[in-house]
N, C-alpha and C positions, 0 to 999 in steps of 0.2 A: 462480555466485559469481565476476564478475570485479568490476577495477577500479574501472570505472564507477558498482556498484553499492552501494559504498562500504561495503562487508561492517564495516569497522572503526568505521564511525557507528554501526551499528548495533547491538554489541555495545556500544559505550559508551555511547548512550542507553537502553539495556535494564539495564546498570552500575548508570545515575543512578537510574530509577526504582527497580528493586531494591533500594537504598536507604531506598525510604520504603517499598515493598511488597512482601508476598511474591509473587514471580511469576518465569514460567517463562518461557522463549524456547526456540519452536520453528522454528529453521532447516531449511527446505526448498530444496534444492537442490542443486549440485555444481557443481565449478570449479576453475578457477586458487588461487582465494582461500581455498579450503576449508582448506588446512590452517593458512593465517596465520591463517586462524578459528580452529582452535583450537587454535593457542599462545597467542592471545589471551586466551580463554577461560580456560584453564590459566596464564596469569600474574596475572588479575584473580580469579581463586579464585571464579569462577562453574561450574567442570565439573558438577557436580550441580543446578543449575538452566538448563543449556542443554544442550537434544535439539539433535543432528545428525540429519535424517531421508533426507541424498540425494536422490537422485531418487526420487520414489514418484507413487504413483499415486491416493494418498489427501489428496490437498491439498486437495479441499472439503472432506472428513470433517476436517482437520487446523484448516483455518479455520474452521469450523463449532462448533469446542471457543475460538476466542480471542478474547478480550474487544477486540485494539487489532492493528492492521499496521502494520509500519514497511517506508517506503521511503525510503532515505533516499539515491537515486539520484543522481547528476551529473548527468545527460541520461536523458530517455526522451520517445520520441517521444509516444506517448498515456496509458501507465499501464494497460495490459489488466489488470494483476497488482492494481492497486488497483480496479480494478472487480470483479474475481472477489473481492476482499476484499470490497467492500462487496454485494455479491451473496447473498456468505454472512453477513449480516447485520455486517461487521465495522467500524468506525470502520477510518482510514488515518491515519495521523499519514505525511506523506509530507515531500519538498523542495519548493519551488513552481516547480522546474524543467521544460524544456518543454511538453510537453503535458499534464501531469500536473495540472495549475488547472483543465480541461477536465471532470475528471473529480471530482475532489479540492476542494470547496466550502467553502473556510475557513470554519468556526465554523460548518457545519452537518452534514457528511460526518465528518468528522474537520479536522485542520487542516494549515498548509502551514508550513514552515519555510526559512529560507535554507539552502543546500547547505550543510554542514558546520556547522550551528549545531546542535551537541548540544543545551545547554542550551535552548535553545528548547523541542526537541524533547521531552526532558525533562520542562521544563516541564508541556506539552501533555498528554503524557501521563498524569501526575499529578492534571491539574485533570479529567481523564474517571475517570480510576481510584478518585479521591477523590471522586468526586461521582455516585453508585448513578444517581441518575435522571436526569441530565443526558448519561451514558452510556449507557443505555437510549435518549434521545432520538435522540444520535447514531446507536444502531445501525437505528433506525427509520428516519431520514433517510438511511443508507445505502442500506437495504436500496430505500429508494421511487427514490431519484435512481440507482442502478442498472438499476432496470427501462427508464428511459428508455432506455436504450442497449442491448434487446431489439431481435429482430427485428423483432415487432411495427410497433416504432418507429420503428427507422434504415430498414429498407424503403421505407417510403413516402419518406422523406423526397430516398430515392437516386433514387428513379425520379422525382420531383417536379424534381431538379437535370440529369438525364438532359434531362427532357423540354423544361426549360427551356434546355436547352444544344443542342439540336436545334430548338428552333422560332426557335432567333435566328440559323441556318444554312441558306442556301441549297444544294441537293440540287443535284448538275450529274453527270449522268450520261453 
């Protein structure tokens, strides 16, 4: 939980939704940020609908139980965290910053939102939560456009850019 990772979007799009539904937010992790999390928490009168889990060891079994991820990051280079989401079959409501579009397939994964737009975000998450089968859809699309990014599949594709980066290279020994 640092800065970056915008720990206070994220309780306050988990606010808006909670709003129109009942639902719980489970924080995984530890940090700088952790305890403005939960002041946070504790002045929006959510303490009873948000788990602090630390660091654990149980974060596929944790993702595994949630319907939606948020990442609602400033910068991140790839989005490993949104792939391990959509892995465990989960939609990503994320930001569409850095590498995170890479991974994160607007209106078919989950969706992307500008850095800092709650209500977007919001939004997004409302129109999967309210809509049984269209969220279903999305977690099936997670869970497929995940696999592409198994070993399986990035293997070849490294050794294919290897080999193509050595046959356009003269050997001088």
């Amino acid at each position: 939980m640092r800065k970056v990772k915008r720990i206070p979007d994220i309780i306050n799009v988990f606010a808006g939704i909670r709003n129109q539904e009942n639902a719980v937010l489970l924080m995984i992790g530890d940090g700088p940020e952790r305890e403005k999390a939960e002041w946070q928490v504790r002045e929006l009168g959510l303490t009873d609908c948000v788990k602090f889990f630390g660091k654990t060891n149980e974060v596929r079994r944790l993702l595994c139980m949630s319907d939606l991820f948020l990442l609602t990051s400033e910068t991140e280079s790839f989005g490993l965290v949104a792939l391990e989401a959509m892995a465990a079959r989960v939609p990503v409501l994320s930001t569409n910053s850095g590498g995170i579009p890479e991974v994160n397939v607007h209106g078919h994964t989950g969706y992307l939102s500008p850095v800092g737009d709650v209500a977007c975000m919001v939004a997004h998450g409302l129109a999967l939560l309210q809509n049984p089968e269209k969220l279903m859809e999305f977690k099936i699309n997670a869970f497929e456009h995940a696999k592409g990014f198994g070993i399986e599949s990035i293997v070849p594709k490294y050794e294919a850019a290897y080999n193509r980066a050595l046959l356009g290279r003269r050997i001088v020994s």
